[in-house]
ZADREN-851126 format. One record per residue (C-alpha): residue in three letters; residue number from 0; z, x, y. Coordinates in steps of 0.05 Angstrom, whole numbers, plus 5000, padded with zeros to 4 digits. Layout:
! residues N
- ALA;NUM;Z;X;Y
...
! end
This chain:
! residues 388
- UNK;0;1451;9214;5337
- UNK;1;1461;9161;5277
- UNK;2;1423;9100;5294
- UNK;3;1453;9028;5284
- UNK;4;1413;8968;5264
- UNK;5;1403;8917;5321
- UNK;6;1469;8861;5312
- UNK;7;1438;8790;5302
- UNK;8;1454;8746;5357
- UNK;9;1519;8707;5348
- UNK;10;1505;8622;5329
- UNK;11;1489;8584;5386
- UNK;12;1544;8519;5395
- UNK;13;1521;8451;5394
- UNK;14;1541;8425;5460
- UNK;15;1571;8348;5458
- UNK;16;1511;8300;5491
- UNK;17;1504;8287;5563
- UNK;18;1549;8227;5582
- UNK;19;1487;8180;5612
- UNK;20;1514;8114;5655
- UNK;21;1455;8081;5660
- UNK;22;1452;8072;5599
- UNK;23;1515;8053;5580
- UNK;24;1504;8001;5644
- UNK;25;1443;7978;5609
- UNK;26;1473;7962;5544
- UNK;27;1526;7933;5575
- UNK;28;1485;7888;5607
- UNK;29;1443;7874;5542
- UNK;30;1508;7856;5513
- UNK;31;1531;7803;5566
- UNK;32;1458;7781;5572
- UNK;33;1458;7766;5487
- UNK;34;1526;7732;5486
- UNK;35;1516;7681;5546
- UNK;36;1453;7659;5512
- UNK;37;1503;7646;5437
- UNK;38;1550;7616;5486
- UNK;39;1487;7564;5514
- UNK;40;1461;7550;5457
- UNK;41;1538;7531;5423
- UNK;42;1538;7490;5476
- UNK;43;1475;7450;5473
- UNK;44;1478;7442;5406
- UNK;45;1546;7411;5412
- UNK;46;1521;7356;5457
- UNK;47;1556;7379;5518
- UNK;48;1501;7376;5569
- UNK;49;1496;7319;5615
- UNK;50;1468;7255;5582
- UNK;51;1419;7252;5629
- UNK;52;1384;7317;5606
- UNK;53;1393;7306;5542
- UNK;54;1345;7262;5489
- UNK;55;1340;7192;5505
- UNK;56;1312;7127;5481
- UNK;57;1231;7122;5504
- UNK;58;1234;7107;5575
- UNK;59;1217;7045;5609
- UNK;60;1173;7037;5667
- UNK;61;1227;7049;5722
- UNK;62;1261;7102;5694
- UNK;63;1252;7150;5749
- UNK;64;1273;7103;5803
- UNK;65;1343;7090;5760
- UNK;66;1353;7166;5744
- UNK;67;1354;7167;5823
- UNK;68;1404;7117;5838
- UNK;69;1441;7140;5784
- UNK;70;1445;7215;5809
- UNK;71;1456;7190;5875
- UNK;72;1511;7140;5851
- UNK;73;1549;7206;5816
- UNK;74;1541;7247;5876
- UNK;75;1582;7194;5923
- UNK;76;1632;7184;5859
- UNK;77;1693;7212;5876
- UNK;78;1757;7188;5865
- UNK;79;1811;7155;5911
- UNK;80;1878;7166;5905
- UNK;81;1872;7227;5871
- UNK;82;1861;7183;5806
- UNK;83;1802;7205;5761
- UNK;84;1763;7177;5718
- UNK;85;1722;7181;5652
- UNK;86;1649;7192;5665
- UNK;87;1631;7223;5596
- UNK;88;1606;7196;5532
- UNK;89;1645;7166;5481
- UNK;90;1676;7208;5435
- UNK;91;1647;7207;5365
- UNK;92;1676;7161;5320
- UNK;93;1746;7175;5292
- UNK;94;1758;7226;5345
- UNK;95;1807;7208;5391
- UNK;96;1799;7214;5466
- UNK;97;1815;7279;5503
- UNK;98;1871;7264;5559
- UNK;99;1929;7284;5597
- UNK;100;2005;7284;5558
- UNK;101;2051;7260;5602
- UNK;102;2117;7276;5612
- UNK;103;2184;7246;5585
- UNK;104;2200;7200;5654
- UNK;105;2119;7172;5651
- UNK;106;2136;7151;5571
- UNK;107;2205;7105;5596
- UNK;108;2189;7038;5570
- UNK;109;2202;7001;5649
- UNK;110;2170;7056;5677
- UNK;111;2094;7052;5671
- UNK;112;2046;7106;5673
- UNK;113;2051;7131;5740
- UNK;114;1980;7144;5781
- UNK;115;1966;7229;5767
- UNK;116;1897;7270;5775
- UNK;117;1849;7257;5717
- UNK;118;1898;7202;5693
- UNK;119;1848;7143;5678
- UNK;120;1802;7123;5632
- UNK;121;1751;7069;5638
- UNK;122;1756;7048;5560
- UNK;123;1781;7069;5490
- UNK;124;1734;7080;5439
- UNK;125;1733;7010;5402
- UNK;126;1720;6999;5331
- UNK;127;1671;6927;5341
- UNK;128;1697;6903;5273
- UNK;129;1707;6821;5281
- UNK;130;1780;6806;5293
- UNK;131;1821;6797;5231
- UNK;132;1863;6743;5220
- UNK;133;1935;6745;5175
- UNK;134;1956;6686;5140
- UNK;135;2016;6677;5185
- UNK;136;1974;6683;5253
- UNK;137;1924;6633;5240
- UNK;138;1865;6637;5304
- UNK;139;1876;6567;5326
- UNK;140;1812;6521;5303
- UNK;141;1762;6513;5366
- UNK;142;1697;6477;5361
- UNK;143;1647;6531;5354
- UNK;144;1586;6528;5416
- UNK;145;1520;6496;5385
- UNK;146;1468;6540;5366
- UNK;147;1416;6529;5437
- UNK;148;1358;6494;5411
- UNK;149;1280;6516;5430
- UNK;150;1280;6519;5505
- UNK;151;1355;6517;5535
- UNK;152;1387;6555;5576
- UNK;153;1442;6585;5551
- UNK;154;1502;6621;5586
- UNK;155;1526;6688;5579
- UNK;156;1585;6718;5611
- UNK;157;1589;6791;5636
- UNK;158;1650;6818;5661
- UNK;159;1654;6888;5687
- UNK;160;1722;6921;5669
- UNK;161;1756;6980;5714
- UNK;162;1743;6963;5777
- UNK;163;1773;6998;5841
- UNK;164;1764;7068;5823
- UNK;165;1688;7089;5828
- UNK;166;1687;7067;5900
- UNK;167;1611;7071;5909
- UNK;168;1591;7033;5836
- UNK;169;1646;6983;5839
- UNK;170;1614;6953;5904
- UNK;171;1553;6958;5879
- UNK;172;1574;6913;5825
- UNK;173;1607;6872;5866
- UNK;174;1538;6864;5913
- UNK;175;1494;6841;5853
- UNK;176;1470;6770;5859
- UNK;177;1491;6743;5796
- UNK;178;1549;6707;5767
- UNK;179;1585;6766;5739
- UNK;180;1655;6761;5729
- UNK;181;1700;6829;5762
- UNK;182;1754;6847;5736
- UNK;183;1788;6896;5790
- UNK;184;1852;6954;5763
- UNK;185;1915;6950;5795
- UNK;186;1937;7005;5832
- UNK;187;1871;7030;5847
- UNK;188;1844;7068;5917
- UNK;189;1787;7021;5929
- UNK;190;1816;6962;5879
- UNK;191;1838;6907;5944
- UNK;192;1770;6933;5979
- UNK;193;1738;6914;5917
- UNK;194;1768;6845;5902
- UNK;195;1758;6823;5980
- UNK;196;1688;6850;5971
- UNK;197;1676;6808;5906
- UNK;198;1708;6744;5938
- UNK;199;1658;6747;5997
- UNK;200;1600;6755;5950
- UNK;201;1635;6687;5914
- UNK;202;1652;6733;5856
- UNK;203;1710;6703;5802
- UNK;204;1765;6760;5801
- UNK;205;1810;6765;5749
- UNK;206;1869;6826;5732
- UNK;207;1836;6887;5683
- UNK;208;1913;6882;5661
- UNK;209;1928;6959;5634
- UNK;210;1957;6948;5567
- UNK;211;1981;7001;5521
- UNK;212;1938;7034;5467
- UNK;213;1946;7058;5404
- UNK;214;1940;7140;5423
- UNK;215;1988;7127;5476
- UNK;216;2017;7168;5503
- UNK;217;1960;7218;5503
- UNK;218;1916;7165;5529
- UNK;219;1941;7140;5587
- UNK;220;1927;7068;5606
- UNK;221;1945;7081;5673
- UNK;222;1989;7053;5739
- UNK;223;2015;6982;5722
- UNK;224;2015;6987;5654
- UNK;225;2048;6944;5600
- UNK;226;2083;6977;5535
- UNK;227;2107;6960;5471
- UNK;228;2177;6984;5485
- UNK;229;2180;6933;5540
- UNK;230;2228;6873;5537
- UNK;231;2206;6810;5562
- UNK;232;2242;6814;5624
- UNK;233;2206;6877;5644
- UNK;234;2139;6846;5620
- UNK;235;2146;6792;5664
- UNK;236;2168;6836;5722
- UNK;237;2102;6892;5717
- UNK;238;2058;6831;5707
- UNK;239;2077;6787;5767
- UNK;240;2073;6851;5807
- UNK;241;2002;6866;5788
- UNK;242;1983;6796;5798
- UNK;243;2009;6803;5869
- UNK;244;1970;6855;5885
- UNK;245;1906;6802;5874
- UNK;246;1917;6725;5905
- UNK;247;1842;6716;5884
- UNK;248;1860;6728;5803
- UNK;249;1848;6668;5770
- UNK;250;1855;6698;5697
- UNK;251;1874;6765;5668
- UNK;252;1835;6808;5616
- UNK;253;1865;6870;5574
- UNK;254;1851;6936;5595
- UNK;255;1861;6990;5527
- UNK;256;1910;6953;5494
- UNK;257;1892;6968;5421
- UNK;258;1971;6975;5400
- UNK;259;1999;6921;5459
- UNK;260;1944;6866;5432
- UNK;261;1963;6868;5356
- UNK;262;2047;6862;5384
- UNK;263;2057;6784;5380
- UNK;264;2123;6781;5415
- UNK;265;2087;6826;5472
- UNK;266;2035;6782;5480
- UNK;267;2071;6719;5480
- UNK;268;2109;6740;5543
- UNK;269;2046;6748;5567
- UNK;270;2012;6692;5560
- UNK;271;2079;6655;5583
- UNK;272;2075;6687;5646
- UNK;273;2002;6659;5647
- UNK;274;2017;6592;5633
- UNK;275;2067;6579;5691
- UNK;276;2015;6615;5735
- UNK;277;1964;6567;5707
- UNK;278;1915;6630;5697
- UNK;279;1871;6643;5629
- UNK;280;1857;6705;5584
- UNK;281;1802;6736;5554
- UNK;282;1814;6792;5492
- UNK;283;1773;6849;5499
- UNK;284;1786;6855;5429
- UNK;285;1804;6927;5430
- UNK;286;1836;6915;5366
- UNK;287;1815;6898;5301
- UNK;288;1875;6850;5284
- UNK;289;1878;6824;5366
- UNK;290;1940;6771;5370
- UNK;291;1916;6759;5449
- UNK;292;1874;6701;5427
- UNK;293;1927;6666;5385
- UNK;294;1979;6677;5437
- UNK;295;1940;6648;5483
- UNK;296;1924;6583;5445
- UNK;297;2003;6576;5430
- UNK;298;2021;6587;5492
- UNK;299;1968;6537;5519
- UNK;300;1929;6586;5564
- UNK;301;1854;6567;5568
- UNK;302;1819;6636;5524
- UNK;303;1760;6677;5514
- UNK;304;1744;6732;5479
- UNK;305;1683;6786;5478
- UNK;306;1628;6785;5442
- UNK;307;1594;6859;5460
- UNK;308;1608;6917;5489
- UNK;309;1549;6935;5541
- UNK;310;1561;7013;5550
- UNK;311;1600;7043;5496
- UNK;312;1529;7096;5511
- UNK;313;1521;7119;5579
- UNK;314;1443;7109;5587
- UNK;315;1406;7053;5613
- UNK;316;1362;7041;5559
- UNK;317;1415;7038;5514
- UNK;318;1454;6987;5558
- UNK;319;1393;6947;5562
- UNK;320;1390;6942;5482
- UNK;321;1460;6918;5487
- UNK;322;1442;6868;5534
- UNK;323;1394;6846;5495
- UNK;324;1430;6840;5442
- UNK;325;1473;6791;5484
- UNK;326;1414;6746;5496
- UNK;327;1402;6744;5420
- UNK;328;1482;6724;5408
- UNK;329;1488;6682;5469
- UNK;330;1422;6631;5429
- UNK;331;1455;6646;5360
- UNK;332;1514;6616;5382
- UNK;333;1505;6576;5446
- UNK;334;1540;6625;5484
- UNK;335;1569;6693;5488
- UNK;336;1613;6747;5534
- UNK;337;1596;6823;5548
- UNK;338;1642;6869;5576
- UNK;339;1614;6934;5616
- UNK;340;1645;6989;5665
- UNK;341;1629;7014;5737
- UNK;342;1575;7071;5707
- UNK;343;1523;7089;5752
- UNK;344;1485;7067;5690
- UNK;345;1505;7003;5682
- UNK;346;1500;6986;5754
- UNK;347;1428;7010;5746
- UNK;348;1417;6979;5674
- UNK;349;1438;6905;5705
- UNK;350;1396;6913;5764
- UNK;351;1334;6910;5719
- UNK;352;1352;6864;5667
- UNK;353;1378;6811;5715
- UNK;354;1309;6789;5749
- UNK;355;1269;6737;5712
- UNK;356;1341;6726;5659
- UNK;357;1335;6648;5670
- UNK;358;1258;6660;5650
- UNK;359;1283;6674;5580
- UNK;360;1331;6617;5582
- UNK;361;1400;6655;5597
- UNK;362;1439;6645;5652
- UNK;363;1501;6697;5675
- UNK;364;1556;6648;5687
- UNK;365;1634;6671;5704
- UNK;366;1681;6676;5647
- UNK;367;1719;6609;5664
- UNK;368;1658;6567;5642
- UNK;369;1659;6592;5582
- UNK;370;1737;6580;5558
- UNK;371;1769;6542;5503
- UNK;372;1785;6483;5507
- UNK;373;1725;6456;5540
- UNK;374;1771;6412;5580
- UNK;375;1798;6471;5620
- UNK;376;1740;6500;5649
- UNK;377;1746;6444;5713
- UNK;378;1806;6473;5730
- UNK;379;1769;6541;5755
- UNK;380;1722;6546;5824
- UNK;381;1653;6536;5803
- UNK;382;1601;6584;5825
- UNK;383;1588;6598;5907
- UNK;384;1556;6655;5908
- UNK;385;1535;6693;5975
- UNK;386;1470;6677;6001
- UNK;387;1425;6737;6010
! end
């Protein structure tokens, strides 16, 4: 029988690796684990942790006592009325401000900005430039303050804008034994609380009249407001009824109002309303090219106007520089005017720059003692503040 030669055994297929879960689920994981860390670190780097936690100027000896109240402040800051409010830093400069676009019927020139979630701001982001005058709005000549000499006390005014919103800081405010000036929001949840408040304490209120700005309408200046597309008529009629809301007012200030301000017609209705009412102004001087002040003096309204802005930066340490700085422009010039908002840092920044003040020869005075003409100041309620 023929023998064969033993076959060779066929090729042996490659078989397709084992599918293994785990360690797809652990790369997976890896994954999720890597990006979330990219995401973080965008993040921080873009500045949008809470200012609290991020960098700040070298602390000062209470620091950890105001980072207290100041959490503790935010925790019991919530909104009334369903209106919010801006509790962020300032946008960088030449950025505009992120808000809300409102809808066709909020934009109707006799309809103001009606009151909607996340619908006010405390401030616009100012450019501090001095105000610049045109040759056919001359600013009225006033005798400039004497520069305080070696030892005087000199005033300064602060007057804390946006009231009646933060609840919880806008009392505080109101509580602080000084002479600070409050001016309260119409419209606002806590706004009447807050002006009856401020007139026990023997506070001066006046009207943080909204005004329109120059992003409107994607910044919203809020319930009450006045715009340029506004005749007289319907000036007149938005302003009386904000004024109603506050029988304590005794002047008016400009909340926003970087496009409304530089509008001399606007502001003359203004200011005429004003005069009959026998109540005076002072410009926050949102705007470079203001008309308020002007206005004012035509019109005969007794005027002020702000020196410094106290928390353009949310810290307290950088509040405290500003106020500060006050001091130094308040001897330059014999007096001056800051303007602040209900932050939790401000409240907390004013609570430790306000003991010993007359010690370095300032005194916080309200706004009407520092008007133009000198002559009008009698015609305001001198201080009478609460006894503690």
């Amino acid at each position: 029988m023929a023998s064969h030669p033993p076959s060779s055994p066929p090729p042996r297929r490659r078989r397709p690796p084992a599918s293994t879960p785990r360690r797809d689920r652990w790369i997976a994981a890896a994954l999720v684990a890597a990006l979330t860390a990219l995401v973080a670190l965008a993040w921080w780097r873009a500045g949008s942790l809470d200012p609290l936690e991020a960098p700040a100027i070298p602390p000062l000896a209470q620091e950890s006592r105001d980072d207290l109240a100041i959490q503790e402040a935010r925790a019991h800051s919530t909104p009334r009325s369903g209106i919010g409010y801006a509790t962020s830093t300032p946008t960088p400069k030449g950025q505009s401000a992120p808000a809300r676009r409102m809808g066709a019927d909020e934009r109707k020139a006799d309809a103001p900005p009606s009151p909607t979630p996340a619908a006010i701001l405390y401030e616009e982001h100012f450019a501090d430039e001095p105000n610049q005058r045109t040759a056919k709005e001359p600013e009225p000549k006033t005798s400039p303050a004497p520069r305080a000499a070696p030892g005087e006390v000199v005033p300064v005014a602060v007057i804390i804008d946006d009231l009646g919103y933060n609840e919880p800081v806008s009392k505080g405010i109101a509580k602080l034994h000084a002479d600070i000036t409050l001016a309260i929001l119409p419209g606002g949840g806590a706004s009447r609380e807050v002006a009856s408040l401020g007139k026990s304490q023997g506070k001066e209120i006046i009207l943080h009249q909204p005004m329109e700005p120059a992003q409107y309408p994607s910044m919203n200046p809020g319930p009450g407001a006045l715009l340029t597309g506004m005749d007289s008529d319907a000036i007149r009629r938005v302003l009386n009824a904000n004024l109603a809301q506050f029988p304590e007012a005794v002047g008016v200030n400009n909340h926003m109002g970087s496009k409304l301000t530089t509008n001399r017609p606007a502001m003359d209705s203004v200011m005429q309303v004003l005069a009959e009412k026998g109540l005076f102004f002072v410009d926050s001087r949102t705007a470079a090219h203001s008309a308020a002040f002007a206005a004012a003096a035509n019109k005969g309204v007794p005027r002020a106007q702000r020196d410094i802005f106290l928390d353009n930066v949310h810290d307290v340490n950088a509040i405290l520089n500003q106020l500060r700085l006050l001091e130094r422009v308040a001897r330059d010039r014999g007096s001056a005017v800051g303007i602040g908002h209900p932050y939790p840092e401000t409240l907390a920044a004013l609570d430790r720059w306000l003991p010993g003040l007359e010690g370095r020869g300032i005194r916080v005075v309200r706004a009407s003692r520092l008007l133009a003409p000198d002559s009008a100041r009698a015609k305001y309620p001198a201080q009478r503040l609460a006894k503690r």
